[in-house]
C-alpha positions as CSV (number, residue, x, y, z in Angstrom):
1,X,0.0,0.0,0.0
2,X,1.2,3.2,-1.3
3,X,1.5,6.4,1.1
4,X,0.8,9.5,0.0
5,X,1.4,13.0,1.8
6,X,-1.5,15.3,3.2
7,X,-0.5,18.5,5.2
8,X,-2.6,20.1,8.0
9,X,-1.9,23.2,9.9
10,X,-2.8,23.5,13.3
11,X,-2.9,26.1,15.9
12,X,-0.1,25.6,18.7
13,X,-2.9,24.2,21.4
14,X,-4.0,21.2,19.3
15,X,-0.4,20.8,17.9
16,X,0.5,20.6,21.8
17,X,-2.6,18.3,22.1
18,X,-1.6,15.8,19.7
19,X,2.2,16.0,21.1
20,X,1.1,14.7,23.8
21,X,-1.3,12.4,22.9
22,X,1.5,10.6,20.9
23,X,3.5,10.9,24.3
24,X,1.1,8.8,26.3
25,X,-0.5,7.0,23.5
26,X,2.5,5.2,22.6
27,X,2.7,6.6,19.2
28,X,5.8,7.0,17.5
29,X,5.0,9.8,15.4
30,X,2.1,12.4,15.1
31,X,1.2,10.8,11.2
32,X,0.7,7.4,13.2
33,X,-1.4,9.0,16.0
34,X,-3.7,11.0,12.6
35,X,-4.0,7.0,11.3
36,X,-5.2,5.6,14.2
37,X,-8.1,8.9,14.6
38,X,-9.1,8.5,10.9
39,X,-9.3,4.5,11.4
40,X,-11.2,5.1,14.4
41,X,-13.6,7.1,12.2
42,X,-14.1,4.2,9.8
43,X,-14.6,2.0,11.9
44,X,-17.5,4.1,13.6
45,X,-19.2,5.1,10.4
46,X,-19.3,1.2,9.6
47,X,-20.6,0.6,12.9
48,X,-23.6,3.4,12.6
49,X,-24.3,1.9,9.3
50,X,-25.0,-1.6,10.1
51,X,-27.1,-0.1,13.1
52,X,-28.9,1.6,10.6
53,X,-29.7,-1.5,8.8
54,X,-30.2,-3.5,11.9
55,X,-32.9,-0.7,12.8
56,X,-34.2,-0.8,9.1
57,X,-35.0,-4.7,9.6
58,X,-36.3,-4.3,13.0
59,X,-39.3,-2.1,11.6
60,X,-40.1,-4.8,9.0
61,X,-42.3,-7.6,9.3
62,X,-41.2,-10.3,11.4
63,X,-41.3,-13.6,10.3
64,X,-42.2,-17.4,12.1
65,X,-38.9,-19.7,11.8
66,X,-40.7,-22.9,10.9
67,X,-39.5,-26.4,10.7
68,X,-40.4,-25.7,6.9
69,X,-38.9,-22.1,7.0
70,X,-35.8,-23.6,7.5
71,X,-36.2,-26.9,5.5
72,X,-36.7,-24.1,2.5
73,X,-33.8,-22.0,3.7
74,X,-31.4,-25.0,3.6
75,X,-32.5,-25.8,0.3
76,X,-31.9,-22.2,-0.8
77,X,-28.3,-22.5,0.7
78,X,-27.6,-26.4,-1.1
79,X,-28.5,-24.9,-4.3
80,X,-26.0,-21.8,-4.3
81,X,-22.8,-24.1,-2.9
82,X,-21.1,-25.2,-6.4
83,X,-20.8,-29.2,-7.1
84,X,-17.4,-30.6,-5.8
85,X,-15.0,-29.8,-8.6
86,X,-17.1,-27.5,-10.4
87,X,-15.5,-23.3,-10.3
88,X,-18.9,-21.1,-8.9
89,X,-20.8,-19.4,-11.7
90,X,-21.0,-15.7,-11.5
């Protein structure tokens, strides 16, 4: 993975800030300390979307998990595994 450059300018408080946040954070530098924030921030935004989604299905109709539900579910399943030996189709 390539890295590329991005400079930020900061007023002396936060630059002090993040000085010592890479002090007693263990970071060795303040571009490892900016990673581990923006990672954070991924991480977050994929958690707040799958709790959007989960919300989503909560509001739909709910559904009775059958014997035959999941006899049909199975099948569903069987049928998408490809044969031994055989590449799946896309």
């Amino acid at each position: 993975m390539g890295m590329t450059s991005l400079n930020i300018s900061l007023p002396g408080s936060l630059k002090t800030f993040v000085e010592a946040q890479i002090a007693e954070g263990g970071y060795s530098t303040a571009s490892e300390y900016i990673r581990g924030l923006i990672r954070e921030a991924q991480r977050k935004q994929v958690e707040e979307k799958i709790e959007s989604l989960l919300l989503d299905g909560l509001k739909g109709e709910g559904i009775q998990l059958t014997k035959e539900w999941w006899r049909q579910f199975r099948a569903k399943l069987k049928g998408r595994q490809p044969k031994p030996g055989k590449s799946p189709q896309k």
